[in-house]
VEXMARLO-492243 format. One record per residue (C-alpha): residue number from 1; residue in one letter; chain; x, z, y. Coordinates in pm, 1 decimal, padded with zeros to 6 digits. Each point is the difference from the previous one (the first is absolute). Example, Ala and Ser with C-alpha at 12.3 -4.5 7.8 and 13.67 -1.06 7.14 Angstrom:
BEGIN
- 1;A;A;01230.0;00780.0;-00450.0
- 2;S;A;00137.0;-00066.0;00344.0
This chain:
BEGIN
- 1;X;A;05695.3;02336.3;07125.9
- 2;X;A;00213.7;-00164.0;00281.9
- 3;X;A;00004.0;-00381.6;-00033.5
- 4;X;A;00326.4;-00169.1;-00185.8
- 5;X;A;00210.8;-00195.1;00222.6
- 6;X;A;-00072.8;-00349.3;00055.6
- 7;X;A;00297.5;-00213.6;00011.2
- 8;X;A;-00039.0;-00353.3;00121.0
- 9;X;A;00264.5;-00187.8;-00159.8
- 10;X;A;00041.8;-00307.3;-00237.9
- 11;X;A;-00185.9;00078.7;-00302.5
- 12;X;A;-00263.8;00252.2;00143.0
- 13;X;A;-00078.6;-00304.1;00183.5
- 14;X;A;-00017.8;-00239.5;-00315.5
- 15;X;A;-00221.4;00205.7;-00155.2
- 16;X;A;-00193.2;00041.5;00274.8
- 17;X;A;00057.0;-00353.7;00006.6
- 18;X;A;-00168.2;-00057.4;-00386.0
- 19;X;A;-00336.5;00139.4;00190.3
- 20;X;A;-00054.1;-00146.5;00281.6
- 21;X;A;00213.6;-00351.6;00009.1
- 22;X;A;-00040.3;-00036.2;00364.0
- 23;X;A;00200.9;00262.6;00101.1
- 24;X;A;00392.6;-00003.5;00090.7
- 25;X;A;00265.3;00239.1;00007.0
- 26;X;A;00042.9;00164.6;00357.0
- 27;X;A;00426.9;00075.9;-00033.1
- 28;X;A;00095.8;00138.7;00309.9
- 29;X;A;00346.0;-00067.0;00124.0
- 30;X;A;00067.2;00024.3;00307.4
- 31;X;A;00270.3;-00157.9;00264.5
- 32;X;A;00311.9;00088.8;-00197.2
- 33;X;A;00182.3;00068.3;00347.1
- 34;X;A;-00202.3;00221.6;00149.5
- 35;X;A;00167.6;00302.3;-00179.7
- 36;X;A;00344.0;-00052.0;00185.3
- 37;X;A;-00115.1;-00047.2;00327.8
- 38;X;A;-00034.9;00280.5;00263.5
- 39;X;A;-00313.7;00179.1;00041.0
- 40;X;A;-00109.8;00013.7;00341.9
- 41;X;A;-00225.3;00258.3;00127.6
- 42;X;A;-00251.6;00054.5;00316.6
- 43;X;A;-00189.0;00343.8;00074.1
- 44;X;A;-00092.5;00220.6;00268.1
- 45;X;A;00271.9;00246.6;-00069.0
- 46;X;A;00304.5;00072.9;-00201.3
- 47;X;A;00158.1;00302.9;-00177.6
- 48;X;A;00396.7;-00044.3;-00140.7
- 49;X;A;00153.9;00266.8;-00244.7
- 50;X;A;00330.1;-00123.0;-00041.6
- 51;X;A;00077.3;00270.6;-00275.4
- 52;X;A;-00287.3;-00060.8;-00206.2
- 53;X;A;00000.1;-00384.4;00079.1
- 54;X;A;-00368.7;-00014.5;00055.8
- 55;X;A;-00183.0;-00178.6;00281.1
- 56;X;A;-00263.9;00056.0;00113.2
- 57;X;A;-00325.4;-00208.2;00171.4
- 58;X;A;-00320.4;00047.2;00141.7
- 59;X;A;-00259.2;-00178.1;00212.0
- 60;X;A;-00069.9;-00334.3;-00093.0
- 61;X;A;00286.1;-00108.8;-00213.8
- 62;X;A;00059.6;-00343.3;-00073.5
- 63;X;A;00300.7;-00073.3;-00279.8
- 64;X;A;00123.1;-00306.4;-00085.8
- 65;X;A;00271.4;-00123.9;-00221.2
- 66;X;A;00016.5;-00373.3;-00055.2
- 67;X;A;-00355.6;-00084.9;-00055.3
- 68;X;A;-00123.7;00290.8;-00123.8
- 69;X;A;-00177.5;00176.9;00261.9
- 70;X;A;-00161.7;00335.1;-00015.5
- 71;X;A;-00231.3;00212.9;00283.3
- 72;X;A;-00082.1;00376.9;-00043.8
- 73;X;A;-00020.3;00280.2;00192.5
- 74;X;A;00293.4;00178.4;-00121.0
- 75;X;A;00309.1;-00088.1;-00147.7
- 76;X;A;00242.7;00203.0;-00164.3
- 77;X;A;00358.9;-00192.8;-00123.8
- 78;X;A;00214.3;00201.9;-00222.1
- 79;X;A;00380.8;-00177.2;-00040.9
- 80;X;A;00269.2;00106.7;-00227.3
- 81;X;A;00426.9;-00087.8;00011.5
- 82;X;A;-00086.9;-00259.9;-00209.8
- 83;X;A;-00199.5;-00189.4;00252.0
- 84;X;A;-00339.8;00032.4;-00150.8
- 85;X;A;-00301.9;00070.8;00174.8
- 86;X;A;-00348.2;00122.8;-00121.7
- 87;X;A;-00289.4;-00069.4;00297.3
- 88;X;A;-00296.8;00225.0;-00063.8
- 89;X;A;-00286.1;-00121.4;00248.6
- 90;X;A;-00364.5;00203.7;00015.8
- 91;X;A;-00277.3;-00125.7;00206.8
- 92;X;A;-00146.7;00174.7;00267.5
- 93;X;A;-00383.6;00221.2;-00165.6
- 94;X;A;-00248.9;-00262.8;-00092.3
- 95;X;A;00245.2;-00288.4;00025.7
- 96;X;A;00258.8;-00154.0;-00255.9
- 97;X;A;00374.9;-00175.2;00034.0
- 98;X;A;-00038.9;-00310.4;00004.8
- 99;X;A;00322.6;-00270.7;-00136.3
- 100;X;A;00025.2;-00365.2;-00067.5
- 101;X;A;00324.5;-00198.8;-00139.4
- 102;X;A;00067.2;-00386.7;-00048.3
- 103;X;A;00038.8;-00084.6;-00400.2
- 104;X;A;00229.4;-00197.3;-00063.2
- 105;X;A;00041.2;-00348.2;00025.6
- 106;X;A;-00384.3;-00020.2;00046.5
- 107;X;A;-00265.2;-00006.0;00279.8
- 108;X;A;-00127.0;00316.0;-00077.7
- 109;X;A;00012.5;00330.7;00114.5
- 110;X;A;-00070.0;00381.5;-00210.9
- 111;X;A;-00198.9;00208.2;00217.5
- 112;X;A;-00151.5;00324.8;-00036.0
- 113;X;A;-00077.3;00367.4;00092.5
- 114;X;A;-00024.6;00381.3;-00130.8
- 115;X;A;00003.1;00287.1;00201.0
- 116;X;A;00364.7;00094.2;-00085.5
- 117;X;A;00269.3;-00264.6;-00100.8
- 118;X;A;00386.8;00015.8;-00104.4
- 119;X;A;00280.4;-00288.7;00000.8
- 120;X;A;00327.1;00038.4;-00170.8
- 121;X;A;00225.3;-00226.5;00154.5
- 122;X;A;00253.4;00030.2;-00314.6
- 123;X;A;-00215.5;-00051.9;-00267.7
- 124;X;A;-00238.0;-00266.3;00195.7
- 125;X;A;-00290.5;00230.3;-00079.5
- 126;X;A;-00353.7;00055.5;00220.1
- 127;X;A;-00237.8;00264.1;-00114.0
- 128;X;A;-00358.0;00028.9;00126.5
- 129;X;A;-00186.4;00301.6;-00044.4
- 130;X;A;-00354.0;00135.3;00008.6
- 131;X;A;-00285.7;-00263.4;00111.8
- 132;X;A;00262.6;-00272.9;-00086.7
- 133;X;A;-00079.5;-00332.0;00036.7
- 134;X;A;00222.5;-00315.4;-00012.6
- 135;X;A;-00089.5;-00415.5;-00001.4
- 136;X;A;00188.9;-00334.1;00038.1
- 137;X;A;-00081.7;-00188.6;00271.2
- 138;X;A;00013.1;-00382.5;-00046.5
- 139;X;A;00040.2;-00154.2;00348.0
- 140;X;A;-00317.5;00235.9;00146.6
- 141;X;A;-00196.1;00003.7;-00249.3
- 142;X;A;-00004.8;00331.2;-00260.2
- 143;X;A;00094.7;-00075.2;-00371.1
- 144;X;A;00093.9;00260.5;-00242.4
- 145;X;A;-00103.7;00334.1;00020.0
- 146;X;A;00061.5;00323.1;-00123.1
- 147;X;A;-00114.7;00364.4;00056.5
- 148;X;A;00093.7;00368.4;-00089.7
- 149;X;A;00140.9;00308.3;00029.5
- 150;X;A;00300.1;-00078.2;00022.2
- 151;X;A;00218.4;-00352.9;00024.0
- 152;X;A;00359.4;-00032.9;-00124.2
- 153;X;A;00159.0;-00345.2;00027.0
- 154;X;A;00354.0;-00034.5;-00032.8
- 155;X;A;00147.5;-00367.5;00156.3
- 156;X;A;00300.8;-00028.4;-00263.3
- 157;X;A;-00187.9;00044.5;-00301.2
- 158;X;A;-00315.6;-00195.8;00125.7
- 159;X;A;-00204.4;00279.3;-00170.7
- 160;X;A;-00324.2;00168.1;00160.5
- 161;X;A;-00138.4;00331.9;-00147.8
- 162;X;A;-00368.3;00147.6;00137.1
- 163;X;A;-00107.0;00350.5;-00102.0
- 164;X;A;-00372.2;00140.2;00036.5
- 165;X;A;-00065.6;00360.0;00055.1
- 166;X;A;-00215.2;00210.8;-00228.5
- 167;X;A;-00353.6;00003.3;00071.4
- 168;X;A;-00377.4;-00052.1;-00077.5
- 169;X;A;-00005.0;-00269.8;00301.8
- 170;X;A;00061.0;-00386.3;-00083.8
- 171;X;A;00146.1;-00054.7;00344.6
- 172;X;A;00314.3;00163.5;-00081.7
- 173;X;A;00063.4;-00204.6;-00298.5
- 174;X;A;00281.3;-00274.9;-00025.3
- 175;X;A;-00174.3;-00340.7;00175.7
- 176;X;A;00186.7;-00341.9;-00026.7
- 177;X;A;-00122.8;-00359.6;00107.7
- 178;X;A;00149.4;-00273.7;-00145.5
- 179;X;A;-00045.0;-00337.2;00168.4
- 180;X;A;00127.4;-00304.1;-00124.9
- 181;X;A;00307.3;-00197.0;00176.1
- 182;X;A;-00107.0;-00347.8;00134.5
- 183;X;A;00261.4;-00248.2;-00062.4
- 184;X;A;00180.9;-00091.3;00337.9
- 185;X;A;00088.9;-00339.2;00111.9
- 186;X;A;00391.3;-00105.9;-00018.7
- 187;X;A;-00073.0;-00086.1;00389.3
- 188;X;A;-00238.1;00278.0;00152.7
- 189;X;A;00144.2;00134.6;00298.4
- 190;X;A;00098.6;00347.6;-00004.6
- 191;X;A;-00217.7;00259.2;00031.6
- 192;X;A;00002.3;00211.6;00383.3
- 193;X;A;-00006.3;00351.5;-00112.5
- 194;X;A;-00295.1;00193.7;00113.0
- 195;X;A;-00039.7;00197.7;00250.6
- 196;X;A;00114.7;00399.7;-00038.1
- 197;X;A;-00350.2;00217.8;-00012.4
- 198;X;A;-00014.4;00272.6;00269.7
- 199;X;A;-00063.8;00352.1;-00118.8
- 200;X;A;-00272.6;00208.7;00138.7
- 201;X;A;00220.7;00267.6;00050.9
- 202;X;A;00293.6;-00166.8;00121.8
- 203;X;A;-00221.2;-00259.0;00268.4
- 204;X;A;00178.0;00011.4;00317.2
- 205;X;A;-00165.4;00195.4;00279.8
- 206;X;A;-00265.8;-00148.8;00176.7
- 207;X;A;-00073.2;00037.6;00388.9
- 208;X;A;-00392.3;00101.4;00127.5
């Protein structure tokens, strides 16, 4: 049977909580303004339909809106009157989109990758599907972890859903790592945010 949705939210947590005290909850909220600023997009090349309001990207692209940023090898943004916009991205064979956003009001950036991902700029939604993986990144080192099928996270409610995918095979079974938050000095110095991963699909051409 397929595997029941996994939702990481407050009281999942506390129970997982009542097993294993060392764990904390992972929310996930990321920088609130993000979602109203204008997504800006690099590719190769570019299709308009002004009828159907759908643009279109390939080669390459690299999307960013505030400080999420996202890099595929296709892009697809569908916009309505109402000014919303729904970004499908799929990765080139082999490969997966990557994206990483800021949360907010913390050093700490959401990262992750699946072979095909969506963003719904109205509902502050990102979807990862098929070899999805996602992770917090406290300054550059990896914290909390999760893996699946597919990845919904939704920045206004702060809740995270995984799905598996029937099968006999343990590897495509909801994963999570846990690891507990260090408390921070009042005075540490900010944290430099890491450096953005290239993609072995999307790694600039190299001369002989």
């Amino acid at each position: 049977m397929p595997s029941k949705t996994s939702t990481l939210i407050s009281r999942p947590i506390l129970a997982l909580l009542a097993l294993c005290a060392s764990l904390l909850a992972w929310p996930c909220l990321a920088e609130k303004a993000d979602r109203d600023k204008p997504m800006q997009i690099e590719a190769d090349s570019m299709r308009h339909d002004e009828a159907k309001l759908l643009t279109q990207f390939t080669g390459k692209v690299v999307a960013t809106k505030g400080t999420l940023v996202m890099r595929a090898a296709r892009m697809d943004v569908q916009q309505d009157s109402q000014g919303r916009q729904v970004a499908k991205l799929w990765a080139a064979p082999t490969e997966r989109v990557f994206f990483r956003q800021k949360r907010e009001g913390l050093n700490e950036y959401t990262e992750g990758e699946a072979e095909e991902v969506t963003y719904d700029n109205q509902s502050d939604v990102v979807t990862l599907i098929r070899r999805a993986d996602m992770r917090i990144l406290r300054g550059t080192e990896v914290a909390n972890q999760l893996q699946g099928h597919t990845i919904v996270f939704n920045n206004i409610t702060e809740v995270i859903t995984v799905d598996g995918q029937p099968s006999q095979s343990a590897e495509r079974r909801v994963r999570a790592t846990l690891v507990p938050r260090t408390k921070t000095p009042d005075n540490a110095p900010p944290v430099a945010p890491p450096a953005l991963r290239t993609s072995p699909g999307m790694a600039p051409n190299q001369k002989p």
